[in-house]
C-alpha positions, 0 to 999 in steps of 0.5 A, a space after each residue: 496506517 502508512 500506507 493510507 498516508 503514503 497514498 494521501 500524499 503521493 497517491 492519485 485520488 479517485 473515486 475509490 481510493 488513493 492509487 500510490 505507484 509503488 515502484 515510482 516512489 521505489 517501496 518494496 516489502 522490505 523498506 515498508 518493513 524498515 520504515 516500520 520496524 517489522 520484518 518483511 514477512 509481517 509487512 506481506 502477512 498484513 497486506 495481503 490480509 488488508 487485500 482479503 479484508 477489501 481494504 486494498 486492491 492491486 491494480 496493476 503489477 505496480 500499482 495499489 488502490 488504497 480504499 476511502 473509508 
């Protein structure tokens, strides 16, 4: 997943997961969905069905917590 690596690499580590600041490194929706080669709605469906799954979690506006397996 991107999103896991993006969090690898640039995301704080804690003991739940990586907590990369979205608007730091400036991903909205729609540059996750460029970089992807998706839409921007595809990208949101699949987050937001990550976030019921407990796979991520907001944690602030602007942050996300993208969980440890």
């Amino acid at each position: 997943m991107l999103l896991r690596w993006i969090g690898s690499r640039f995301g704080q580590l804690n003991s739940k997961g990586y907590r990369p600041s979205l608007k730091d490194m400036n991903l909205t929706h729609k540059s996750l969905a460029d970089i992807c080669g998706l839409t921007r709605v595809t990208v949101t469906k699949n987050l937001n069905r990550y976030k019921a799954l407990g796979l991520l979690q907001r944690v602030s506006e602007v942050d996300l917590l993208i969980q440890i397996e």
